[in-house]
C-alpha positions, 0 to 999 in steps of 0.5 A: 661326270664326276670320277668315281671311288673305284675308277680312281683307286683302279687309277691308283693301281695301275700307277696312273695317279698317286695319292699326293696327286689326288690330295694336291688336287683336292687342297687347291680347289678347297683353297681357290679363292673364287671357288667355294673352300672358304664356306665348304669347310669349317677346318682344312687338314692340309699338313695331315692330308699330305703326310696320309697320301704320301703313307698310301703311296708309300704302302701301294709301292709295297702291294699293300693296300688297306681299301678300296678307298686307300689314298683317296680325299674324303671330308667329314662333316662338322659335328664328328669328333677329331681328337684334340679339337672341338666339335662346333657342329657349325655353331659359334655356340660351343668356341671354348668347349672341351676338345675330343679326347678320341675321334669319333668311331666312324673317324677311326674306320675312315682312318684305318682305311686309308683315307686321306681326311681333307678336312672338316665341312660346313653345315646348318648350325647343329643340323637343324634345317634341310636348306644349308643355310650358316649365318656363321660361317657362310652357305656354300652356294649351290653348284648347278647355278652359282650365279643366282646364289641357291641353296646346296640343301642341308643340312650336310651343305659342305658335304655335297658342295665338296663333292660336287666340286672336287675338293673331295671325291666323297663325304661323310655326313648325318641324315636326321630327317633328310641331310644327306639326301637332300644336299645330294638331291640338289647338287646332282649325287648320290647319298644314302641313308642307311638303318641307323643301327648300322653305323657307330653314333659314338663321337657323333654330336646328336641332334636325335638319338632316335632319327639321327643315322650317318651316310655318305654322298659321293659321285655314285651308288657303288660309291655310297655302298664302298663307304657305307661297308666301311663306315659300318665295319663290314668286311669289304672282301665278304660284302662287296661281291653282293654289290651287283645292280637288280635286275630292272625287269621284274621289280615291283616298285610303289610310288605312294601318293599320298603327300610323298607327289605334292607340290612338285614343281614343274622341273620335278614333276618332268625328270620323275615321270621320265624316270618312271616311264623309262623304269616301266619301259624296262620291265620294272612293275611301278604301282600307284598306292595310298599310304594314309600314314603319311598324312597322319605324320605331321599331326603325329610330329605336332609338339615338335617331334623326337628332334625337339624333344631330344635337341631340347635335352641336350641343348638346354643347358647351353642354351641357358649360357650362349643361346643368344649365340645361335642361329635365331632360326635354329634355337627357335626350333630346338625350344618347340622341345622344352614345352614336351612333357615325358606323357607327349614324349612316351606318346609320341614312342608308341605313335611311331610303333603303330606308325611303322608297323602299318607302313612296313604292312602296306609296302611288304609286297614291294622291293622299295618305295620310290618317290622324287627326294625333294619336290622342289628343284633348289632356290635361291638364299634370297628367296628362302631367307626373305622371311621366318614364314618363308624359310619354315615353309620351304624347310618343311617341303624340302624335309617332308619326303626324307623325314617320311623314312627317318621316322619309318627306321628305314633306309633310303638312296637318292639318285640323280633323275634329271636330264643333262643341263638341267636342274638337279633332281634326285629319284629316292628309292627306300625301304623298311629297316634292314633292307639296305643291301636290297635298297643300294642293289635297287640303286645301282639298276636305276642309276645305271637305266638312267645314265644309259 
């Protein structure tokens, strides 16, 4: 089991680590030459992490402590501006683009916590895409069976193979239609996608201003939520009493089968219902219900959806200079954008109104939504890039669920599901905007059941 945030800075107290410790652990295992460094990260910050370590050995030694995760090694996604650098969301596209006058805001809360930044990880090129695929920098390879080369999910790759191999102890990434629940899905954490307004975009390169949200992936739910506070800017002293698991007896949970069970493979469809069973075996009370908006998503998202649309607009003039500079599989899908007009793009805004209103009517009597995060257990790179039709199809599956709570404005946490030594599967449970406290409390109970 991965060490958690809060045992390790109690480590940091009680003077059983530092934090020079810590980074030096992180710095090696990122520079190891048979591990996974080389594709988890774009930019390692190896001079800036030792220097903000010793500072937090340095204040600890004083009694001052800046939070909960004062000392400890965190990575950044690649598309988070760093002042002074240029932001290459995993693109080659942007190499000689001007440099970040400022970090960006959720950089800037990072920092004033104290945590030690390792450096800056890989993702699919501009993220777009729910597998983890880089044709520029490499894929990091999925942690559960290295040896056959799978996917780490996407398009946070970096962010859960960094986590998962300890290079560092949590991750900062964006989830537009699944991104950090889909890496933490199918390399074995937790990740959270918050209620979008709840953290900065400020200094964030987009790819859909109306999807798009920033979340972390970390060993567990109580992990996710201390990150989540201070990506947020709440006050930890006034909100971390509230994180206390639901009680699991009682809870009133809907599993929606419409679209949300479909194509499940055999491994997932097994580590779903065990967790459901063992969730109805503590007294939580699981509801089948058909949610028929689900199904009407995909005619809804027919022209290409808010992504297209809005990666067209900030992507066409650079497209126009370097798109021969792109991931093939990845321009093609920002241009699915440029055939948009301002009718489908007004259309599609009073589309997702009714679509929210009437999803948000149909799960009000629940505490949250329950669903696997992905359907599929994660395959190979060989296997999803063997073909465009392949790598469209698998990409579509792998989103499907996620992005069912992007386009709700909703929240979402995934949880590991499945037995020791097997595949990875994550256990999504979501709810209706502003309902995240509720989200990560219900979290906490379903990943504390199924660890017991």
């Amino acid at each position: 089991m991965l060490p958690t945030l809060h045992d390790t800075a109690t480590a940091l107290q009680q003077g059983r680590l530092s934090a020079v410790e810590l980074t030096e652990t992180a710095l090696a295992r990122a520079a190891d030459p048979a591990g996974e460094g080389a594709r988890v990260f774009t930019r390692i910050y190896a001079e800036q992490a030792r220097a903000a370590a010793q500072a937090s050995d340095t204040l600890r030694a004083a009694g001052l402590s800046r939070s909960p995760i004062d000392g400890l090694p965190i990575s950044i996604k690649d598309l988070f501006d760093v002042a002074g650098e240029t932001t290459l969301a995993g693109s080659v596209a942007l190499q000689g683009a001007p440099a970040a006058e400022e970090h960006a805001v959720v950089v800037q809360r990072l920092l004033a916590a104290g945590a030690v930044i390792i450096g800056r990880t890989n993702m699919v090129e501009f993220a777009y895409s729910g597998l983890g695929i880089n044709p520029h920098y490499g894929t990091p390879l999925n942690p559960w069976d290295r040896a056959s080369g799978r996917i780490p999910g996407g398009s946070s790759s970096g962010a859960g193979v960094s986590v998962a191999d300890g290079m560092a102890l949590g991750a900062i990434g964006s989830d537009t239609g699944g991104s950090v629940r889909i890496p933490a899905a199918l390399c074995g954490l937790a990740g959270f996608k918050p209620s979008a307004w709840r953290v900065s975009m400020a200094g964030v390169l987009p790819l859909s201003a109306n999807l798009d949200s920033i979340g972390p992936l970390a060993p567990t739910v109580r992990c996710c939520a201390t990150l989540d506070a201070i990506l947020a800017g709440d006050d930890i002293d006034s909100v971390s009493p509230s994180w206390q698991p639901a009680a699991v007896r009682g809870l009133r949970l809907a599993v929606p089968t419409t679209l949300a069970l479909d194509g499940m493979d055999a491994s997932v469809s097994a580590a779903f219902s065990a967790a459901i069973s063992r969730l109805s075996a503590a007294g939580a009370l699981v509801d089948e219900i058909e949610i028929p908006e689900f199904a009407q998503l995909a005619a809804i998202n027919a022209k290409g959806g808010f992504t297209a649309a809005e990666a067209w607009a900030w992507h066409r003039n650079l497209i126009a200079t370097a798109g021969d500079r792109y991931d093939p599989r990845v321009v093609s899908r920002i241009r699915r954008g440029e055939s948009m007009s301002a009718a489908d793009y007004l259309d599609l805004l009073d589309a997702r109104e009714a679509w929210v209103a009437a999803v948000d009517h149909r799960i009000a009597g629940y505490d949250a939504l329950i669903m696997p995060t992905v359907p599929i257990t994660a395959p190979t790179i060989a296997e999803v890039t063997a073909s465009d039709e392949v790598y469209y199809a698998t990409n579509g599956l792998i989103l499907r669920n996620p992005t069912l709570i992007n386009f709700l404005d909703g929240c979402a946490v995934s949880v590991p599901c499945h037995a020791a030594n097997t595949a990875p599967v994550g256990l999504m449970i979501a709810g209706s905007n502003g309902a995240d406290a509720r989200v990560l409390s219900i979290g906490m109970a379903i990943e504390d059941l199924l660890r017991a």
